[in-house]
LUMPAKOL-657093 format. One record per atom (N, C-alpha, C): residue in one letter; z, y, x. Coordinates in Angstrom, 1 decimal. Example, Ala and Ser with C-alpha at 12.3 -4.5 7.8 and 13.67 -1.06 7.14 Angstrom:
# LUMPAKOL-657093
resn	w	v	u
A	7.8	-5.7	13.2
A	7.8	-4.5	12.3
A	7.8	-3.3	13.2
S	7.1	-2.2	12.8
S	7.1	-1.1	13.7
S	7.9	0.0	12.9
***
This chain:
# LUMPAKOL-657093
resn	w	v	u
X	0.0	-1.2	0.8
X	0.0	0.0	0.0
X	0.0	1.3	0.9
X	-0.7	2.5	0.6
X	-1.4	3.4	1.5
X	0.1	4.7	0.9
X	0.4	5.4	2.1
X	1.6	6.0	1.7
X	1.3	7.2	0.9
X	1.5	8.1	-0.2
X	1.1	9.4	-0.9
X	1.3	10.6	-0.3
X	2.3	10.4	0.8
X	2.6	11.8	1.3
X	1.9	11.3	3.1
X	2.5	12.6	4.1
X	1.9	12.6	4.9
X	3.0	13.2	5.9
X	3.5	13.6	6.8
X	4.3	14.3	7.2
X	3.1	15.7	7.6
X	3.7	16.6	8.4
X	3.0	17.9	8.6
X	2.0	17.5	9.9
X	2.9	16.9	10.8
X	1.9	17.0	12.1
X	0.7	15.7	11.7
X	0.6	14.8	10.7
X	0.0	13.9	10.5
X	-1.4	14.6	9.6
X	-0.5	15.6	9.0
X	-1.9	16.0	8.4
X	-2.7	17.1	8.9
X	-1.9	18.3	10.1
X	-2.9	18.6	10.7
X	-3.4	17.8	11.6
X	-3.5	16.9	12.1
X	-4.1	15.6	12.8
X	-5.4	15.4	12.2
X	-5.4	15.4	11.3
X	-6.3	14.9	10.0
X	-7.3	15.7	9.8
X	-6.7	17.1	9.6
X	-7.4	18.8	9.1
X	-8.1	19.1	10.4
X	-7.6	18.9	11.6
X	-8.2	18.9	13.0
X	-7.3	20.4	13.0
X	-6.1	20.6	12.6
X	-5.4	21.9	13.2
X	-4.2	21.8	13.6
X	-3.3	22.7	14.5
X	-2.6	22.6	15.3
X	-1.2	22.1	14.6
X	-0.3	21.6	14.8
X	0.9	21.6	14.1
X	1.2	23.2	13.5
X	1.2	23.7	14.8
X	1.8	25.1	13.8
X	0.9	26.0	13.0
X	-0.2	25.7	13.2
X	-1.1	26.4	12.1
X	-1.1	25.3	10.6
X	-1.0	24.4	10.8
X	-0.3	24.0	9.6
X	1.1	24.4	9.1
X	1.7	24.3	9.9
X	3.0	24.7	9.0
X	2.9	26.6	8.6
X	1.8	27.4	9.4
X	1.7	28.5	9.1
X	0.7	28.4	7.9
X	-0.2	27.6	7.4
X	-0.9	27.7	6.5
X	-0.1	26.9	5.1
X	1.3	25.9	5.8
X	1.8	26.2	4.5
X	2.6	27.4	4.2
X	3.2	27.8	5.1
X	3.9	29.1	4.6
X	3.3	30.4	4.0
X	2.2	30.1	4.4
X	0.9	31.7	3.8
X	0.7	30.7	2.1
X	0.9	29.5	1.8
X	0.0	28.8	0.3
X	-0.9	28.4	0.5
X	-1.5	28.4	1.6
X	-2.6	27.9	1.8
X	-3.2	26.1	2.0
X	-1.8	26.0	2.0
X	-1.7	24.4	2.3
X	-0.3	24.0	1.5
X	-0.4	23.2	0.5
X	0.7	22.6	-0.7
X	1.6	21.7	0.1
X	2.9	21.7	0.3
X	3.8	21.0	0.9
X	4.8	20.9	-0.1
X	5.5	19.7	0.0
X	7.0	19.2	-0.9
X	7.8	19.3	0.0
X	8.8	19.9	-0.2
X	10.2	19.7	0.6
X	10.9	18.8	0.0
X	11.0	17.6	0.7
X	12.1	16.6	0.3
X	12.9	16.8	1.3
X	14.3	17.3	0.6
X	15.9	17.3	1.7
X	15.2	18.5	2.7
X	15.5	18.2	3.5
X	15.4	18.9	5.0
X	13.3	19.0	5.7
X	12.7	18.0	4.5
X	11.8	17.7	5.3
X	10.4	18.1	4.3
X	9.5	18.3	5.2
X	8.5	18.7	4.2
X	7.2	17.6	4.5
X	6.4	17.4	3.4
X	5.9	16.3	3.3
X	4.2	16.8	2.4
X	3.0	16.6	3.3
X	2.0	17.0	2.5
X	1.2	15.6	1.8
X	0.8	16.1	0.3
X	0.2	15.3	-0.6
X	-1.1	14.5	0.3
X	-1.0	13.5	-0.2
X	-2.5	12.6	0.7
X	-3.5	13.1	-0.2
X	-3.4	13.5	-1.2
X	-4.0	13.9	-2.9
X	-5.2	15.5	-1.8
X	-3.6	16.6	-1.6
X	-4.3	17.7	-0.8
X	-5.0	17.6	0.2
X	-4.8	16.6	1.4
X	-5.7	16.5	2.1
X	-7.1	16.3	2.0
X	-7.0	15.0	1.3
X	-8.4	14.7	0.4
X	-9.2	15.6	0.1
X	-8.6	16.3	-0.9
X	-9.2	17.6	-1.7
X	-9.8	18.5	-0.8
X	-9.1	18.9	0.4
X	-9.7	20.0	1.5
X	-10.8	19.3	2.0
X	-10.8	18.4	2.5
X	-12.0	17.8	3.2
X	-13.2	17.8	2.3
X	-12.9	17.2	1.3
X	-14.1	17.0	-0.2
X	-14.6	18.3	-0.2
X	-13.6	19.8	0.1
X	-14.4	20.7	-0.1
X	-14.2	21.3	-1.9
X	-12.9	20.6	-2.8
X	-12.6	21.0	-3.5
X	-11.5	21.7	-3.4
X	-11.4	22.7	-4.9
X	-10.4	23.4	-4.8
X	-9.2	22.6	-4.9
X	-8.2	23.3	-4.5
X	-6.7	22.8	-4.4
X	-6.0	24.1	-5.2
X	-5.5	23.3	-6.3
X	-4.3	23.8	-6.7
X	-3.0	24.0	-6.0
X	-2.5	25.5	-5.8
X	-1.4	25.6	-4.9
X	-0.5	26.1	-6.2
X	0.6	25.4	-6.1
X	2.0	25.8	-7.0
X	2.5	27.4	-6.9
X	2.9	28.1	-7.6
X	3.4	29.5	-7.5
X	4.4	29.1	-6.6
X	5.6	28.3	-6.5
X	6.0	28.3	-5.5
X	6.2	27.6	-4.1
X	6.0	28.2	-3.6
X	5.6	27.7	-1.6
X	6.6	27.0	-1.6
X	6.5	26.0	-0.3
X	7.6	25.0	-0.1
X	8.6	25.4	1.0
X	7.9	26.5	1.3
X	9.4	27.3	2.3
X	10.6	27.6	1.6
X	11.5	27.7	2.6
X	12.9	27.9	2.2
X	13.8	28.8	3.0
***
């Protein structure tokens, strides 16, 4: 079974961008992140979507804290 989430540096790995420009693109909305506990975790759903080249629904609220 294929996991739903992703950690951050797994998915800029994926996006082809740096750790911190991921975690700066979630903090601008630009990239949808869940905070579970202490940890933030991106949808395998969003990644998909960006690559496809479809739009991404981003939540009014950011996953910063």
């Amino acid at each position: 079974m294929e996991r739903s989430t992703m950690t951050v540096e797994e998915a800029a790995a994926v996006l082809g961008i740096s750790r911190s420009t991921a975690y700066e693109c979630i903090r601008r909305g630009e990239l949808r992140a869940v905070r579970l506990g202490q940890r933030l975790v991106v949808p395998r759903l969003v990644v998909d979507q960006l690559l496809a080249g479809e739009p991404v629904a981003l939540s009014p609220s950011r996953a910063e804290s």
